[in-house]
C-alpha positions as CSV (number, residue, x, y, z in Angstrom):
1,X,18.5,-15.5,-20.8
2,X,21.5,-16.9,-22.4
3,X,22.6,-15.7,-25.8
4,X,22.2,-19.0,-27.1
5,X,17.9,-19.0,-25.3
6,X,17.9,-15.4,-26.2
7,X,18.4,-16.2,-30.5
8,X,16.2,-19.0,-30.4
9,X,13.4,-17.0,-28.7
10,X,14.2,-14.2,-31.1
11,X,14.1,-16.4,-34.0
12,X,10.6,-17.0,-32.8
13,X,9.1,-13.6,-34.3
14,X,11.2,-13.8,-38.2
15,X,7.7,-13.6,-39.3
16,X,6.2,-11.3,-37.6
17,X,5.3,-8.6,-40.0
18,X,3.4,-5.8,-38.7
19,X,2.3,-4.5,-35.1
20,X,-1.1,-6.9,-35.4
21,X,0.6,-9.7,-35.7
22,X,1.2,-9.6,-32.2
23,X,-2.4,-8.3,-31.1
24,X,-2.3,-5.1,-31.3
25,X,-5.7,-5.0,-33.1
26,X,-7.2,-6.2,-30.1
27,X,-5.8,-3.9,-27.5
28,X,-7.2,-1.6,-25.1
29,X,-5.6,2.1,-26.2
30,X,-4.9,3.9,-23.6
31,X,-4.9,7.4,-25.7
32,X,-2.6,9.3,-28.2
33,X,1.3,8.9,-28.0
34,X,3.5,11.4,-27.8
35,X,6.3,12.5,-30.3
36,X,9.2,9.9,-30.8
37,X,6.8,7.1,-28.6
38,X,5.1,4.2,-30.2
39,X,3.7,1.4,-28.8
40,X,4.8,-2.4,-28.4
41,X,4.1,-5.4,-26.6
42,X,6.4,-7.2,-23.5
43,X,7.6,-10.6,-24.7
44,X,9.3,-11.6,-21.7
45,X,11.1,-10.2,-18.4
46,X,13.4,-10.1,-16.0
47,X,13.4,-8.5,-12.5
48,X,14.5,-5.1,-14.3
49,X,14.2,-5.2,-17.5
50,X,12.2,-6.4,-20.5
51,X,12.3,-7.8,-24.0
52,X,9.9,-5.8,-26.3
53,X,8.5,-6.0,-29.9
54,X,7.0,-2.9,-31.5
55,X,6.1,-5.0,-34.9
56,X,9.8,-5.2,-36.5
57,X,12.0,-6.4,-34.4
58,X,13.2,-7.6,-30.5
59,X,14.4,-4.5,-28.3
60,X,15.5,-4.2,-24.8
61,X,14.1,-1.8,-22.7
62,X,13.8,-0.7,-19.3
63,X,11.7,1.5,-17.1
64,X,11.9,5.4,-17.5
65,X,11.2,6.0,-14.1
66,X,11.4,3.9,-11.2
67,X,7.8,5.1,-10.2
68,X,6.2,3.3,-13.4
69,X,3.1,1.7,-12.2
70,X,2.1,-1.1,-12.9
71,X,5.2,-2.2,-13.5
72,X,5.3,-4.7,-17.4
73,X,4.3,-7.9,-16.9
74,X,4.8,-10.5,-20.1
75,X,1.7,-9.9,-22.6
76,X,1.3,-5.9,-21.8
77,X,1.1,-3.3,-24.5
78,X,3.4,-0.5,-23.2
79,X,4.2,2.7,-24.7
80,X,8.3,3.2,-25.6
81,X,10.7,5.9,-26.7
82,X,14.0,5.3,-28.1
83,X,15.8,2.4,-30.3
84,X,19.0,1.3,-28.9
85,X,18.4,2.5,-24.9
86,X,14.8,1.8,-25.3
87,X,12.8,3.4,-22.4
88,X,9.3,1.8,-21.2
89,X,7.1,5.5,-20.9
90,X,3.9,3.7,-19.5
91,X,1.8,0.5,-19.3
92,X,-1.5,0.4,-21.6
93,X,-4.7,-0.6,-20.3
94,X,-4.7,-4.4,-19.8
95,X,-7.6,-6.2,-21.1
96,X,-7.3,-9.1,-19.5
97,X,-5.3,-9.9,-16.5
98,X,-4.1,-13.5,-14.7
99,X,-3.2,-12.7,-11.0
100,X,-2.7,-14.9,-7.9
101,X,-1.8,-14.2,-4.1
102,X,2.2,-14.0,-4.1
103,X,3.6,-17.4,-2.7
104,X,4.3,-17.8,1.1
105,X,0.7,-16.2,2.6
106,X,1.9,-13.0,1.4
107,X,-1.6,-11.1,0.7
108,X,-0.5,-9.4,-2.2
109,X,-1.4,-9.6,-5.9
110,X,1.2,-10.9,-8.4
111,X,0.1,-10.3,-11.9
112,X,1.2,-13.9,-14.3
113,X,0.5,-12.6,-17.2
114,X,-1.2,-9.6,-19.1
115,X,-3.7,-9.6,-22.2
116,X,-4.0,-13.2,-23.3
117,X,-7.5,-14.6,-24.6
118,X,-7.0,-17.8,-23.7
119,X,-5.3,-19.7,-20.2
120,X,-4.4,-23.3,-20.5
121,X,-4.3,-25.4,-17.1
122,X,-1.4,-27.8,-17.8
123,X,-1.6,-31.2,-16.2
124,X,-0.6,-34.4,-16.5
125,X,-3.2,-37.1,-17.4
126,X,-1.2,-39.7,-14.6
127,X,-0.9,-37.0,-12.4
128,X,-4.1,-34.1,-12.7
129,X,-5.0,-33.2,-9.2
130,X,-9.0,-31.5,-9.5
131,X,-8.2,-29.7,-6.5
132,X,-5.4,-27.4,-7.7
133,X,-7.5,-27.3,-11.0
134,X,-10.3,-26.0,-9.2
135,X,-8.2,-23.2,-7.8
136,X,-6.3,-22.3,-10.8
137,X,-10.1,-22.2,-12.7
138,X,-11.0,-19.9,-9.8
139,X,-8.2,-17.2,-11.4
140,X,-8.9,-17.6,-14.6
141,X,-12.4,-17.0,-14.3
142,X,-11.7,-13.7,-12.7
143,X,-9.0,-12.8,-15.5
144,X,-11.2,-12.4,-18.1
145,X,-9.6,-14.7,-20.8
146,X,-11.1,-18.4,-21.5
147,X,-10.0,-20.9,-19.7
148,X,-8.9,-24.1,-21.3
149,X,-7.6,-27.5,-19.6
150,X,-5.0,-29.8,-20.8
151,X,-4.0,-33.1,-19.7
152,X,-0.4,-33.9,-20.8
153,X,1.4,-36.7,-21.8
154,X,-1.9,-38.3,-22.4
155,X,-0.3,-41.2,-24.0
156,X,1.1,-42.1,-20.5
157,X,-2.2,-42.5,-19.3
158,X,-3.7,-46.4,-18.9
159,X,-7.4,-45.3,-19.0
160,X,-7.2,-41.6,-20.5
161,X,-11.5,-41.6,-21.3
162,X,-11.9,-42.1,-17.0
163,X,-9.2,-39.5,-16.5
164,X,-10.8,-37.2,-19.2
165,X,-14.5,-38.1,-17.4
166,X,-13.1,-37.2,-13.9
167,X,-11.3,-34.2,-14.7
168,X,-14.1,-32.8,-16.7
169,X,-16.8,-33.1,-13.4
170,X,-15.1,-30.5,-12.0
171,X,-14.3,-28.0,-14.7
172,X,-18.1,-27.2,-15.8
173,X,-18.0,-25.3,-18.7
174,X,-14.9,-25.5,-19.9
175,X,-12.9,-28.1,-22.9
176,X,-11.1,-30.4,-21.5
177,X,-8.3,-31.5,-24.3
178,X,-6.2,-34.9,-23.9
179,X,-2.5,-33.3,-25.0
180,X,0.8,-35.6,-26.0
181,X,3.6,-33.6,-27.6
182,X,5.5,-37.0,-28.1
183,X,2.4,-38.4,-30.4
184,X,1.1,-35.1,-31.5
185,X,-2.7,-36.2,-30.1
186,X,-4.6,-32.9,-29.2
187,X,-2.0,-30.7,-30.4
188,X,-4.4,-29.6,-33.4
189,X,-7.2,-29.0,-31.3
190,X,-4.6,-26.4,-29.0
191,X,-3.9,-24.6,-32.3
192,X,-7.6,-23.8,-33.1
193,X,-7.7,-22.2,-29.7
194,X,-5.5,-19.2,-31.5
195,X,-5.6,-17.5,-34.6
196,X,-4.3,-14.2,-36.0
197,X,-2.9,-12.1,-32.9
198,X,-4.7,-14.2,-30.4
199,X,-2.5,-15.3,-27.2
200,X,-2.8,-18.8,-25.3
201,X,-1.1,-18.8,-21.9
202,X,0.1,-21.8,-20.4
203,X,0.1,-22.1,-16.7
204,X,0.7,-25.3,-14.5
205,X,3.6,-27.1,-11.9
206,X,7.3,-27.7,-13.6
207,X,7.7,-30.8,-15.6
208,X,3.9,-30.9,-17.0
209,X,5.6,-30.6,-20.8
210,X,4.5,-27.1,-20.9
211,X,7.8,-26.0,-22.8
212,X,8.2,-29.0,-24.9
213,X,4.2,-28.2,-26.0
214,X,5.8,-24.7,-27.2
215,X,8.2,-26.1,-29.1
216,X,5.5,-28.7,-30.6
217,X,3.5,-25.8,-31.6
218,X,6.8,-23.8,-33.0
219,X,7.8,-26.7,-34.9
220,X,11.4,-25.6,-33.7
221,X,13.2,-25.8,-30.0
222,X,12.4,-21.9,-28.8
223,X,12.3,-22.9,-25.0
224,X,14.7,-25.6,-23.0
225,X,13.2,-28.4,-21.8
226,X,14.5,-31.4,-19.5
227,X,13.5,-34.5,-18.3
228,X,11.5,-35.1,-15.0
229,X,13.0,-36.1,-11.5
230,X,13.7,-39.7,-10.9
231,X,10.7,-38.6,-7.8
232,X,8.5,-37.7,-10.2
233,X,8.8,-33.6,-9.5
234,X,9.8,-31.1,-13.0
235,X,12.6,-29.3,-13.0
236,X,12.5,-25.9,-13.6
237,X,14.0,-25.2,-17.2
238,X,11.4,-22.2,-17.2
239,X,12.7,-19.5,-15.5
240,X,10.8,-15.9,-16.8
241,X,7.5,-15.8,-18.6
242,X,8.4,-16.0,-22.6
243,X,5.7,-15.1,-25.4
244,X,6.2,-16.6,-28.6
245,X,5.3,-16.2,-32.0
246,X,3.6,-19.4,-33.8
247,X,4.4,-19.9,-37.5
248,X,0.5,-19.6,-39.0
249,X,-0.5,-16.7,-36.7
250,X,-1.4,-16.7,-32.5
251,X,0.8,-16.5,-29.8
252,X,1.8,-18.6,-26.7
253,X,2.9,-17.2,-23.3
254,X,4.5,-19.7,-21.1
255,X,5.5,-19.7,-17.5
256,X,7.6,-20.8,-14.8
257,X,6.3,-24.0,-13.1
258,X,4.0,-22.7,-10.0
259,X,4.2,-25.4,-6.9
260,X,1.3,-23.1,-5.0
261,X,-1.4,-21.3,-6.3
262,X,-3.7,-19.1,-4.4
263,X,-6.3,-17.0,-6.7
264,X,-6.5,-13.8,-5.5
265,X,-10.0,-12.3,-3.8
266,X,-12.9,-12.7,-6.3
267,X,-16.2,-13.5,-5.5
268,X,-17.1,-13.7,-9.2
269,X,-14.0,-16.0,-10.0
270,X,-15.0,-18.4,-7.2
271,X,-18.6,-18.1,-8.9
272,X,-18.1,-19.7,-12.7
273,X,-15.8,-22.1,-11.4
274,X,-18.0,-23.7,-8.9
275,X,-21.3,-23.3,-10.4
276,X,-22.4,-26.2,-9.7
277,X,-22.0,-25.5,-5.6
278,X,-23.0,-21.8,-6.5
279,X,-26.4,-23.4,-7.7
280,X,-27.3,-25.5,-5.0
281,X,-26.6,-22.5,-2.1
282,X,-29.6,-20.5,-3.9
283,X,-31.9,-23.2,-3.2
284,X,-31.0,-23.4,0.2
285,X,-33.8,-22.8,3.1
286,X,-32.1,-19.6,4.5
287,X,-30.2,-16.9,2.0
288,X,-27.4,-16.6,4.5
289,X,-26.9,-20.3,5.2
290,X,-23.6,-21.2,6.4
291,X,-24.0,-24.9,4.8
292,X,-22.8,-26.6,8.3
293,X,-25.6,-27.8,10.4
294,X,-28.4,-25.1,9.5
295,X,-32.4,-26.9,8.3
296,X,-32.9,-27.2,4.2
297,X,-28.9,-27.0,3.4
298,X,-29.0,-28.0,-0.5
299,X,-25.4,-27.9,-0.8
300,X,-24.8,-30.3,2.6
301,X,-27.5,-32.7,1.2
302,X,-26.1,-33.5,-2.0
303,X,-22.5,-33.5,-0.4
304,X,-23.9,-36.0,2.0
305,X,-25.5,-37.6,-0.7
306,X,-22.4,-37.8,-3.5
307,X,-18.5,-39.0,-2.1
308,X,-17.2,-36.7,-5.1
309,X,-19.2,-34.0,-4.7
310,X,-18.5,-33.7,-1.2
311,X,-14.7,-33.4,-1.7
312,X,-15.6,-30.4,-4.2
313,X,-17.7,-28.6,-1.7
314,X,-15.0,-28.8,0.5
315,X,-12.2,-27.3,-2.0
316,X,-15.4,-24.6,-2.5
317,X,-15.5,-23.7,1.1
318,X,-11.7,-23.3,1.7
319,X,-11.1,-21.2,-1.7
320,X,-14.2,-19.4,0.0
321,X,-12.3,-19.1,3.1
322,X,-8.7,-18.3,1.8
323,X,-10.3,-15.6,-0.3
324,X,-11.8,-14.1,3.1
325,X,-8.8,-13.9,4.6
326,X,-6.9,-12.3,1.5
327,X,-9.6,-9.6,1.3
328,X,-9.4,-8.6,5.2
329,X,-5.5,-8.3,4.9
330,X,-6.1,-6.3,1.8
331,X,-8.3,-3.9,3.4
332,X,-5.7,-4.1,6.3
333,X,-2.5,-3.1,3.8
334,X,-4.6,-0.4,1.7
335,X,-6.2,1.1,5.3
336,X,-2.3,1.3,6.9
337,X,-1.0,2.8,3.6
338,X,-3.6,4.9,3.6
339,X,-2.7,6.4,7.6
340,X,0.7,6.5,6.5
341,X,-0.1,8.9,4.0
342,X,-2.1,11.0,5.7
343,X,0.8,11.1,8.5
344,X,2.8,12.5,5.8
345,X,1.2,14.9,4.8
346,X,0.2,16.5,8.4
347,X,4.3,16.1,9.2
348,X,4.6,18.2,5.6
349,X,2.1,20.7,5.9
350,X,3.4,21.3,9.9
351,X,6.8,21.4,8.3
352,X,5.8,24.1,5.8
353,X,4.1,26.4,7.6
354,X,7.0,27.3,10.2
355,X,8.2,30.7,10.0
C-alpha cells in the first residue's frame, strides 16, 4: 500500500472509538489472553504481513511464528502482543467464513474473507451474468453470512425492472438491490444492510464499481478507483482485501476483482442456492435419480418444460459436479498427508531407537 492509499485507508477509522466499534461484541472468543496480549481485528493484508486495529489505532503486525495456523485473513479477530513490532499470537475462532477453490483447478481452499455478516455479489446491471451469480450464491450460502446481490451502475441499464426480474429468478431468497454510485439509487438501501459493528463484504469481477461504492458509502476517496477498459474488462485498482470503517457505524470489506470463482465442496451451500432444483429432485420417482434418462425425473420435466430453467439445472449439475471432483482431490491431499506423516514418524521412531 502506498503511503498516500495507506493514510486515506487509515483515515478511514478517526472515529472508531472503542474495540465494538469494529465488531468485537459479536465475536466468537476463543478463551482468556495472556499477559501483555489483547485482541484486535485484521483490516487488510499482504502476503506477510497485516494491518490491525485493536480499538485505538492502525498497527502493523506480523506473525509470531511461521507455524501460525490459520494464517489472518481480512475480517479475523486475532490475538496480539506488542505496540511498535506488533506480533500476531493466534487467530480467534471465525464465525463466519467466505472460501472458494484457489484459482487454476488447484483443489485447495482459499479463505476471502473472515467474520462478515453480510456478502454483497457485485454486478453490473448491463453486464450480470446468473451463472457466475449462482456460483458465488453457492459460497455464500456455505459461509454463514447473508448473502445480498447488487446490480451496479444501474443507471446504465435501458430496462433495469427486466434485469432486476431476471436476476432475481435465480437468487431465491435473497434481495436483489439496483445500485448506482454516480446517482446515489440503492445506496441507502446498502447502508441498512449494516449497523453498529456489523460487516458487509463486497465480492465480484474488477471494474463492477465495487471501490467507488466504498468510497460512496465513506463519503470520502479511502480506495483508488479507475475507469473501465475500452473492451469493456476492470482494471484492477484493488489489489489486497481492505476493511473500512463507515462514518454512522458498520463496516465494509472489499476485494480484489475475482475473474474465476469455484465455491469450495458443500453440499449444504449448493442446497439454499438452488432450492428450487433441490425441490423438484425430492419429488422425483427414485431417491437416487441421476436426472438424465431415468422414469418420473421432476427436475428433467420442468427443464424440458421451461428454456430458463433448463439452463439453471444445468449450472446445478456442473457446480454438483465440480464440487465432486474438489471433494475426491481433498480426500486425495488429506489421505497423502496423512501417509506422509505416518512415514515420518516410523523413520523417527526407527531413528531413535538405535543403540
Amino acid at each position: 500500500m502506498s503511503s498516500a492509499a495507506q493514510s486515506s485507508f487509515d483515515l478511514s477509522f478517526h472515529h472508531i472509538s472503542s474495540i465494538d466499534d469494529l465488531g468485537w461484541f459479536l465475536a466468537v472468543e476463543g478463551g482468556p489472553l495472556g499477559s501483555g496480549q489483547r485482541a484486535a481485528r485484521v483490516v487488510a493484508q499482504s502476503r506477510s504481513s497485516w494491518h490491525v486495529h485493536d480499538g485505538t489505532t492502525v498497527l502493523h503486525a506480523r506473525a509470531r511464528s511461521r507455524s501460525l495456523d490459520p494464517r489472518p485473513v481480512t475480517g479475523d479477530w486475532v490475538v496480539i502482543s506488542g505496540t511498535d513490532d506488533c506480533l500476531v499470537e493466534s487467530v480467534l475462532p471465525r464465525r463466519t467464513q467466505l472460501t472458494r477453490a484457489e484459482a487454476g483447478g488447484r483443489s485447495a481452499e482459499q479463505v476471502i474473507a473472515a467474520n462478515v455478516d453480510v456478502v454483497a455479489v457485485c454486478a453490473p446491471a448491463t453486464q450480470a451474468n446468473p451463472r457466475r451469480i449462482e456460483r458465488e450464491l453457492t459460497a455464500i450460502w456455505s459461509s454463514g453470512a447473508t448473502p445480498l446481490v447488487l446490480l451496479t451502475k444501474a443507471e446504465t441499464a435501458d430496462d433495469l425492472d427486466a434485469v432486476v426480474g431476471e436476476i432475481a429468478a435465480v437468487c431465491l431468497g435473497v434481495d436483489v438491490i439496483p445500485v448506482s454510485s454516480a446517482t446515489g439509487v440503492g445506496v441507502e438501501h446498502v447502508r441498512a444492510q449494516m449497523g453498529h459493528g456489523r460487516t458487509l463484504a463486497l465480492i465480484g469481477p474488477s471494474g463492477v464499481g465495487k471501490s467507488t461504492l466504498v468510497n460512496v458509502l465513506s463519503h470520502a476517496e479511502v480506495l483508488a478507483t479507475a475507469a473501465v477498459r475500452s473492451d469493456g474488462k476492470g482494471r484492477h485498482t484493488t489489489t489486497s482485501r481492505h476493511l473500512v470503517a463507515l462514518p454512522g457505524g458498520g463496516l465494509v470489506l472489499d476485494t480484489p476483482g475475482m475473474r474465476e470463482f469455484a465455491p469450495w465442496a458443500d453440499g449444504d451451500g449448493l442446497a439454499s442456492a438452488f432450492a428450487d432444483v433441490d425441490e423438484l429432485a425430492q419429488r422425483c420417482r427414485f431417491s437416487d435419480c441421476a436426472h438424465a434418462t431415468e422414469p418420473g425425473c421432476a427436475v428433467r420435466a420442468a427443464a424440458d418444460a421451461d428454456e430458463v430453467f433448463a439452463a439453471r439445472v444445468d449450472s446445478w449439475r456442473r457446480l454438483q459436479r465440480e464440487q465432486a471432483w474438489l471433494a475426491r482431490r481433498n480426500d486425495a491431499r488429506l489421505e497423502s498427508a496423512e501417509r506422509k506423516r505416518w512415514a515420518a514418524m516410523v523413520r523417527s521412531a526407527r531413528g531413535s531407537a538405535r543403540p
